[in-house]
N, C-alpha and C positions, 0 to 999 in steps of 0.2 A: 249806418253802421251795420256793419252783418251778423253781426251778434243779435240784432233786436230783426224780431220777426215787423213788431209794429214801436213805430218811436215818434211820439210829437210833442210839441211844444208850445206852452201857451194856445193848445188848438180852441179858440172859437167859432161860433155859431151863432148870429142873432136873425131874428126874426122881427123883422120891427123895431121895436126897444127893446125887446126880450130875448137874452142870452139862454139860448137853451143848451149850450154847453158853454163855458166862462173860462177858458184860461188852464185846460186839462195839459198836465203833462204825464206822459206815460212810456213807459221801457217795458213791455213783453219781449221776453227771451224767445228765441227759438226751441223748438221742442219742449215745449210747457203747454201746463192749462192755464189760461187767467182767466178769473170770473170777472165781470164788471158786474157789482150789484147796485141797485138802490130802487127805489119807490118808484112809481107811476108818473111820469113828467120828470125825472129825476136829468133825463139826457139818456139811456143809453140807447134809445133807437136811434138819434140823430146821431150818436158817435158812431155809431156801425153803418149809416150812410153816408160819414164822411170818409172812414176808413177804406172803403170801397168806392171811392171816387163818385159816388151818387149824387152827393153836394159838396159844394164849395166853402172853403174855410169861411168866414168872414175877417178872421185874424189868426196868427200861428202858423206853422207846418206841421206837414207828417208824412209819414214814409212808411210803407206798406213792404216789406219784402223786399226796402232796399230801392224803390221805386216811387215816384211822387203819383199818390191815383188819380189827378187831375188831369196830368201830363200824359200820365203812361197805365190811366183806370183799366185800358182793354187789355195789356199784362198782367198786370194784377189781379187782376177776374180771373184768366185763365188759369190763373195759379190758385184759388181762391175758391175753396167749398162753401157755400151758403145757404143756411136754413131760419128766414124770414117769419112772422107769424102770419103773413098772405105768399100763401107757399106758390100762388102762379105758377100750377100745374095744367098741362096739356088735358084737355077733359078729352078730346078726341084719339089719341094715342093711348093703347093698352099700357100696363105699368112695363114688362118690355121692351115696350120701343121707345117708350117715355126716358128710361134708364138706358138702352142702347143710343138713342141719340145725344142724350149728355155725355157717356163715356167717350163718342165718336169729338165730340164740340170740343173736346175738350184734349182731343188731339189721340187716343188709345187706338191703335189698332184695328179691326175688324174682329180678328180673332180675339186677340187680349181685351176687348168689352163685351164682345160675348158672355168669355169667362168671368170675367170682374164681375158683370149686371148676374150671372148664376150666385157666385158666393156671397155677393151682400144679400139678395134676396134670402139667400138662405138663411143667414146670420140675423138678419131682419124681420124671417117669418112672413115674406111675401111670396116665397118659392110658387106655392098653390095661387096664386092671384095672379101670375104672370100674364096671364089670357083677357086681364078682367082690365075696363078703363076707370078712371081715376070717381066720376059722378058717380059708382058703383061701390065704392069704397065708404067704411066706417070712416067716422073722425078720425081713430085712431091709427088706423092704415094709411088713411092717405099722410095721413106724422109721418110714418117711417117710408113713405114714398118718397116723401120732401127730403129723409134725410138718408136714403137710399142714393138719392137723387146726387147730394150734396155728398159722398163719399165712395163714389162709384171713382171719380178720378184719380182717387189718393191724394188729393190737393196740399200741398206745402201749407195753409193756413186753413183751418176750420171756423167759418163764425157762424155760433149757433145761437140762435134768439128765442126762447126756454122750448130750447129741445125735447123735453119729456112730456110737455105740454100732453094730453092725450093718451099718453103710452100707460100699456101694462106693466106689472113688475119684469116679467121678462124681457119684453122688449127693451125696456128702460137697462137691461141688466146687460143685451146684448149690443146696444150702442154705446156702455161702457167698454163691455171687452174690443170694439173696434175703436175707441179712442184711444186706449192704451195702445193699438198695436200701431196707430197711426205715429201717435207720438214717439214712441219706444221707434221708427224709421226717420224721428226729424221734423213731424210736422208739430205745426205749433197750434192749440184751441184756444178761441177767444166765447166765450160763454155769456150769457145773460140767462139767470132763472130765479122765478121765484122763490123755486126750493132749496131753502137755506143747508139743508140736510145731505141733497145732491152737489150743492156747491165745497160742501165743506168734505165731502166723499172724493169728488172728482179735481178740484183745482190745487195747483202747486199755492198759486199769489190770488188773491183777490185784490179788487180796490172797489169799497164801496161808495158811489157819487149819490151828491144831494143836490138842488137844484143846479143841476150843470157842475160843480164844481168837487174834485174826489175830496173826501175827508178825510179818508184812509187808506193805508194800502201795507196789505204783507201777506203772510202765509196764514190759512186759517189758522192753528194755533199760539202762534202770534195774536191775531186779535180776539182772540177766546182769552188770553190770558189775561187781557184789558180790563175784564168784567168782573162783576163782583159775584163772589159765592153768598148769597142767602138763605140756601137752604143746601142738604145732604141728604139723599137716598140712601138707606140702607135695606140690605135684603138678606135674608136668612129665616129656614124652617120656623115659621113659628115667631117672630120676632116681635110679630106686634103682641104678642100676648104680656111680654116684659118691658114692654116700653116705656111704663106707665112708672115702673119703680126705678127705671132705670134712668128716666129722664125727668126726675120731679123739677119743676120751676122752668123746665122746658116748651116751647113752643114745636107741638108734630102732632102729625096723621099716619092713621094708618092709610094702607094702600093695600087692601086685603090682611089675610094671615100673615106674609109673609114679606112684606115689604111697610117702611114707615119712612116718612119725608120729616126729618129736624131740622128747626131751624136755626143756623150759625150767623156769627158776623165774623164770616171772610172763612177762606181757605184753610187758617190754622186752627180756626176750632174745630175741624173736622175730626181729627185724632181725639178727641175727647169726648165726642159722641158715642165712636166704637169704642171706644174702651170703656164706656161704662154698660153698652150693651153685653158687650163678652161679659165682665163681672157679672151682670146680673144675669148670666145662665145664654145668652144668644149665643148662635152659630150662627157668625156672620159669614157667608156667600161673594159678596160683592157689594163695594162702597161706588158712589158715583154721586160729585155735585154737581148741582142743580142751579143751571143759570149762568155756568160758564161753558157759554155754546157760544156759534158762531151765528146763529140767530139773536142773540144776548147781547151780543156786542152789536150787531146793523142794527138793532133797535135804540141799543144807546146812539149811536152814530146817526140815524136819520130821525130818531124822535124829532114832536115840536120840541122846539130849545136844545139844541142838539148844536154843538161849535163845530167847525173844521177842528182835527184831532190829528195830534201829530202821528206819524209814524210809530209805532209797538219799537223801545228802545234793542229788542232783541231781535228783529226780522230781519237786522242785516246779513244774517249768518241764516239767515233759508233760504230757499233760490230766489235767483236774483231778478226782479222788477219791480219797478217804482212807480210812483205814480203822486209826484210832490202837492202835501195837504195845501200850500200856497205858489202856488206857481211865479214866476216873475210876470214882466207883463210881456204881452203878448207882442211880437212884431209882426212887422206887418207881410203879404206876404208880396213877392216882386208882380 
């Protein structure tokens, strides 16, 4: 379908007896970001090896760009940015020719990957390293080599396997602004990272998997809203000094001078924290609770004892990809 950048069905993967993905189905849109999150063993390297024609279903389909990657993997690749966590960098090849030869591979011009390999380095902070070969490089450079490398061609599909791994706040800050400009022309990112905080910044849809199989899937604040409020931040000049008469029979800390954590059951007693702080003399600043993150929710969702979780009843209405908590079963493939 042309609408979906990647779409599958029922896509499996065993290993022996061991399903290391079970029956995933999924809809990324074009021109989005989708996180694929979950735990260590969870499946998402193998789904980003199937998605790229690397391996073979065991059961399911899927279609990459519109294209089967089994059938027609060497299209798809062409089309296809990718940043790996064995980045299988040329040690021999300066970070120049390292990045002119991918812009050329990948079909750019002579002149137009000159220029391209100038402006990502720039953007990426390798400008001064152009000269330098990759064995020469911090951890952290040779990241944005890998993902220099991975965005030199403007590629229709991004798959980034935790891209920030290594990076500085800057760097992390300016392969945002080249994802935004990527996507904002069409292209679509498919992400995997640890960081719940980046994921919850950068993606439209998440869907979080648990042994092979998604649990969940929506927009992060769809599944923030899943989770329970326990506790309330409050912050204002001075606050902890009233907090004490202001919250008797209450459960809180302070957090310096100027900030104190209450604790509530659920979202609606939050209103009734501040108002009793203002009464009793606070200038409150900024409320904020605690615990409905999108870190909050992947931890209820892959905890031990943790079910498949339906869909967030309101994610139909944010952008649109799915990724069904029970999938049908799988067929086979021809």
């Amino acid at each position: 379908m042309p609408d979906w950048a990647i779409c599958s069905e029922g896509l499996t993967r065993r290993f022996g007896g061991v399903a290391a993905v079970d029956g995933i189905d999924l809809r990324v849109p074009r021109g989005s970001v989708f996180g694929f999150l979950g735990p260590n063993g969870a499946g998402k390297t193998t789904t980003i090896r199937l998605l790229l024609g690397l391996l073979a279903p065991s059961a399911g389909r899927i279609t990459v760009l519109g294209r089967d990657p089994i059938v027609d993997g060497a299209h798809v690749r062409r089309r296809t940015g990718v940043v790996l966590e064995h980045h299988g960098l040329y040690e021999g090849l300066s970070v120049r020719a390292s990045l002119v030869f991918a812009a050329r591979a990948y079909g750019l011009e002579r002149v137009d990957a000159a220029a391209r390999v100038e402006q990502v380095a720039e953007r990426l902070g390798l400008a001064e390293r152009l000269h330098a070969r990759p064995q020469t490089l911090s951890r952290g450079l040779r990241q944005r080599l890998a993902i220099a490398r991975a965005l030199v061609s403007r590629p229709e599909l991004l798959v980034l396997d935790e891209p920030t791994n290594g990076l500085d706040a800057e760097s992390a800050a300016a392969l945002r602004v080249e994802l935004a400009e990527l996507v904002a022309a069409g292209a679509t990112v498919f992400l995997t990272t640890h960081l719940l905080a980046e994921a919850e910044r950068l993606c439209d849809v998440v869907a979080v998997v648990k042994a092979g199989r998604v649990v969940a899937t929506g927009a992060p604040s769809a599944l923030r809203r899943g989770t329970t409020v326990a506790c309330v931040r409050v912050e204002g000049a001075g606050i902890a000094a009233v907090a004490g008469r202001a919250l008797p029979g209450r459960g809180w800390r302070a957090e310096g001078v100027d900030a104190v954590v209450a604790d509530v059951d659920g979202l609606a007693a939050e209103p009734a924290v501040v108002a009793a702080l203002v009464v009793a003399g606070a200038a409150v600043h900024r409320v904020e609770p605690v615990g409905q993150t999108l870190e909050a929710a992947f931890l209820a969702l892959v905890g031990d004892g943790a079910a498949p979780a339906a869909v967030p009843a309101d994610s139909a209405a944010e952008p649109a990809a799915t990724a069904a908590p029970a999938p049908p079963a799988a067929a086979a493939l021809p």
